[in-house]
C-alpha positions as CSV (number, residue, x, y, z in Angstrom):
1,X,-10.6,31.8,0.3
2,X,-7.1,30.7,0.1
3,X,-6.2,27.6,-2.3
4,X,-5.5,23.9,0.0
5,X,-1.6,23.7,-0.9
6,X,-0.2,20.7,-2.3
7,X,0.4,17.7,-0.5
8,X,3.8,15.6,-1.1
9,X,5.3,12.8,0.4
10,X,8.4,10.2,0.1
11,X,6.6,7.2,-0.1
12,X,7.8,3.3,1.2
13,X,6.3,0.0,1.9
14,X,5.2,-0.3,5.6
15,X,7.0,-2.8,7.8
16,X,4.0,-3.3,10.0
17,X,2.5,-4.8,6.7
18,X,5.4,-6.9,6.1
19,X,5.7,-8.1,9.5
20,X,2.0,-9.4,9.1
21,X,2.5,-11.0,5.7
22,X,5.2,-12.6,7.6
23,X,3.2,-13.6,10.6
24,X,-0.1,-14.4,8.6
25,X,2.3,-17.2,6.6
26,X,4.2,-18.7,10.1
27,X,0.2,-18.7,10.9
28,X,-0.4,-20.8,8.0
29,X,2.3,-23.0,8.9
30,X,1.6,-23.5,12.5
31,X,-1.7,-24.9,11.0
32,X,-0.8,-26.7,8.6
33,X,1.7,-28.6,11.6
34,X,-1.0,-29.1,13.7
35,X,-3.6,-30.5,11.0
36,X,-4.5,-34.0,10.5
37,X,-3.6,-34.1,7.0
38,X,-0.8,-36.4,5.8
39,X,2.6,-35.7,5.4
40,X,3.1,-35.0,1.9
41,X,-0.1,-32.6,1.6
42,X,1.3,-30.9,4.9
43,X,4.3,-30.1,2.7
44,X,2.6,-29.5,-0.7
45,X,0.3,-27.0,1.2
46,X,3.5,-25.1,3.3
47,X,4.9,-24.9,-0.1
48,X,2.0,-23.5,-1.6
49,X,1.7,-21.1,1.5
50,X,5.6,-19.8,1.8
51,X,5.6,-19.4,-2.2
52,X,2.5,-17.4,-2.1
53,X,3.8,-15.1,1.0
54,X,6.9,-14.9,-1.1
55,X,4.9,-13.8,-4.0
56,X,2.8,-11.2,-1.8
57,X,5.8,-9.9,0.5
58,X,7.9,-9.0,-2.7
59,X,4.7,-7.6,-4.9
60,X,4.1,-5.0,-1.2
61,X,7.5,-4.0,-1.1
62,X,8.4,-3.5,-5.0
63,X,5.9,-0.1,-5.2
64,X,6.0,1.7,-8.4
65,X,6.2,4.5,-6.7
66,X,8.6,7.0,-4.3
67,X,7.0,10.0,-4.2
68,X,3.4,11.0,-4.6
69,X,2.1,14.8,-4.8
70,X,-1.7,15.9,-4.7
71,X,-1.6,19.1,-6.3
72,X,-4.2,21.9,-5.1
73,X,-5.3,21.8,-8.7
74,X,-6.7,18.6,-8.2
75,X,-4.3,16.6,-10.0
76,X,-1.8,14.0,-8.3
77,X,1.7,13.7,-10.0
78,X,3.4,9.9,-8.8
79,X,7.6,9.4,-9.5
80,X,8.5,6.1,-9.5
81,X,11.8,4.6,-8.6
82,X,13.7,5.5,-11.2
83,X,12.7,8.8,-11.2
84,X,10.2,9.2,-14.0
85,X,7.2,11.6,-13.0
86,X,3.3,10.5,-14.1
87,X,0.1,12.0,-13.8
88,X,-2.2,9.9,-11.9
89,X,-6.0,9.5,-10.8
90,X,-7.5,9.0,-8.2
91,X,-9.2,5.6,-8.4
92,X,-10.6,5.0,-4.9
93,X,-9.2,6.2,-1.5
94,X,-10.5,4.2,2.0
95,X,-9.8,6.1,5.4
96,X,-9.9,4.0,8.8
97,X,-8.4,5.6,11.4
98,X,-5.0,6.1,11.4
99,X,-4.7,4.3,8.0
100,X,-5.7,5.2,4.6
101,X,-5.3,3.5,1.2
102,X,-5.2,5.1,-2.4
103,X,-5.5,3.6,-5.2
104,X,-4.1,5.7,-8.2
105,X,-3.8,4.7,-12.2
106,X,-0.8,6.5,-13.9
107,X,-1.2,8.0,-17.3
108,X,0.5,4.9,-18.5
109,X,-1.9,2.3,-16.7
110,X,0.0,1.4,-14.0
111,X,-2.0,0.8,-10.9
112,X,-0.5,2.1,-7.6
113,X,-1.4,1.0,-4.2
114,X,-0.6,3.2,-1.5
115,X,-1.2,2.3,2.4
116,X,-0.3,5.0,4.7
117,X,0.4,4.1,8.2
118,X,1.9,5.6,11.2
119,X,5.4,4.0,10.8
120,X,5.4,5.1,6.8
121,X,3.8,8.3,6.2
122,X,4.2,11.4,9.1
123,X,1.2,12.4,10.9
124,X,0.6,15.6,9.7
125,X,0.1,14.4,6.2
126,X,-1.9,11.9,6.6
127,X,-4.7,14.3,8.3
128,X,-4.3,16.8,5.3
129,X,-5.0,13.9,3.1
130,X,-8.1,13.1,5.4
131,X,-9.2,16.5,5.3
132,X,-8.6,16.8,1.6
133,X,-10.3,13.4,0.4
134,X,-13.1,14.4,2.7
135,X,-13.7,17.8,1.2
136,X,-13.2,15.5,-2.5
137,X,-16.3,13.3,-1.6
138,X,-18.9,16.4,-0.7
C-alpha cells in the first residue's frame, strides 16, 4: 500500500470570519441602540463591544502561522510569518461540512488555530485533510 503524501498549504485568516466578527459587533450595537438602558451605559457597553471586536478581529487575523504541512509520517511542520519552521501536534481537529478547525501546539508552545473554509483553503485540500483526520481517529 502506497504511503498518503504530505499535505501543505499557504495558510490566511478567512474574510468570511472577519466579516462576521464585524457584523456580530454592528449586531451588538444595533442592540445596544434599541435598548432601554440609559445613555451613558449605551455608550459604556458600545465601548466595551467595539473594543472587544477590535481585540477579536486583530487576535483572528494576526495567525502565527503561513504555512502548515502534515507530513505522511504523521508529523505536521507549521512556518510562521517570519519564516521560522516548528514541529507541531495535533491538539484537536473538528470537521463540519465544508469547514474544519485544527488546533496545533508548536514545539515552542504556541497554540495555533486554523479554520479552513472555502474562501481560504482550496477544495481539494480540505477533503485530503478530511480523509486523513478520519483515517487518524480509527
Amino acid at each position: 500500500m502506497k504511503s498518503a503524501p504530505a499535505i501543505a498549504f499557504e495558510y490566511r485568516p478567512s474574510h468570511w470570519l472577519a466579516a462576521t466578527i464585524v457584523l456580530i459587533a454592528l449586531l451588538a450595537l444595533g442592540a445596544l441602540a434599541l435598548s432601554g438602558v440609559d445613555f451613558w451605559m449605551k455608550l459604556a457597553l458600545a465601548g466595551a463591544a467595539c473594543i472587544y471586536a477590535g481585540y477579536t478581529l486583530r487576535h483572528f487575523l494576526r495567525v502565527p502561522a503561513r504555512r502548515v504541512a502534515w507530513h505522511a509520517a504523521g508529523h505536521w511542520r507549521v512556518a510562521n510569518v517570519g519564516g521560522a519552521e516548528h514541529v507541531a501536534e495535533l491538539q484537536h481537529a473538528v470537521v463540519r461540512g465544508d469547514w474544519i478547525v485544527l488546533s496545533l501546539r508548536r514545539s515552542d508552545g504556541v497554540r495555533v488555530s486554523l479554520v479552513l473554509t472555502p474562501d481560504n483553503c482550496d477544495a481539494d485540500i480540505r477533503r485530503r485533510l478530511r480523509v486523513r483526520l478520519a483515517r487518524a481517529r480509527d
